[in-house]
N, C-alpha and C positions, 0 to 999 in steps of 0.2 A: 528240533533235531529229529529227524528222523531215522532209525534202527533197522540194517537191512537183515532180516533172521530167514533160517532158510524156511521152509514150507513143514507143517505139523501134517503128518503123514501118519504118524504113531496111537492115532486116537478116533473112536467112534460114534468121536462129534467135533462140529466144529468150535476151535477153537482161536480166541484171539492169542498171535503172537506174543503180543505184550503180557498177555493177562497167562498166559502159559510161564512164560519169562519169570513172572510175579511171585506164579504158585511154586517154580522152582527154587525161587529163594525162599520163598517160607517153609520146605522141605527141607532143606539146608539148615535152615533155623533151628526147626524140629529136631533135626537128629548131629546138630552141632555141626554141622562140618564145614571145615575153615579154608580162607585162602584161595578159594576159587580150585577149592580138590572138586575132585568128580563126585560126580553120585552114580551109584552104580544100579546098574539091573536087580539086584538083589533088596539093596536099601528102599526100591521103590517098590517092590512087592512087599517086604517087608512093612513099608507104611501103609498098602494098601490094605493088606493083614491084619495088621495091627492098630487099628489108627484111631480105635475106639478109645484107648487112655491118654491119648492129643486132642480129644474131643474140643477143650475151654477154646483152640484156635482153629474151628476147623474153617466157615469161611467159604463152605459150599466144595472145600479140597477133599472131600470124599469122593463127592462125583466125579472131580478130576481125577483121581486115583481109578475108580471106578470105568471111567472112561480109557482109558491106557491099554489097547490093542497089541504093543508090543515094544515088552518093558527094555529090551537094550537098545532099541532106537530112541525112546524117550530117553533113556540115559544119558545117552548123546548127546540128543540137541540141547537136555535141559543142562548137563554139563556145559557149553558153549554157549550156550545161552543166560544162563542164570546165575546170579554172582550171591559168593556168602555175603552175609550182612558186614560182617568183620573186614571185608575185601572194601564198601562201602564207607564203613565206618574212617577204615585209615585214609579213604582218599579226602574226607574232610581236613585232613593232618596235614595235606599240602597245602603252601606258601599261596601258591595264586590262587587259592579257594577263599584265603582271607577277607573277611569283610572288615570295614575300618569300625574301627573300637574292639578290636578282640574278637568281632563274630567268625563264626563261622558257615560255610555254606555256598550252597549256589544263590 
């Protein structure tokens, strides 16, 4: 399946979609935020700031942070683009996700 995401404009390197997409949810992770809320301009300077006592997960998302040319268009796309875990989590919880014996998953 292929993911049509718009163009990363907001950063001073290239970056892959998908792997932009990625660092978005683990941003989300980091600072809990549920339900496919947004992330805002602020919470990403804020991690970018801050991001030394998140260090145990960082995963090279310094440099992405680092990279971030301008924070309320990252906010954007990464809002629209990236989903909380929790958002992920409950889609395991639908019926046609069911594997036979109780699994779960794709």
């Amino acid at each position: 399946m292929v993911i049509d995401m718009e163009e990363i404009t907001w950063s001073n390197i290239k970056l892959n979609e998908g792997e932009a997409a990625a660092r978005g949810t683990q941003i989300k992770s980091i600072l809990d935020i549920k339900d496919n809320a947004p992330i805002s301009a602020e919470q990403l300077k804020y991690m970018k700031e801050n991001f030394a006592e998140y260090k145990e997960q960082d995963n090279t998302l310094q440099t992405f942070l680092d990279s971030i040319t301008d924070f309320e268009d990252a906010a954007e796309w990464l809002s629209r683009n990236a989903y909380s875990l929790g958002a992920a989590f409950n889609l395991l919880n639908y019926d046609f996700l069911k594997q036979p014996f109780g699994g779960f998953g794709l």
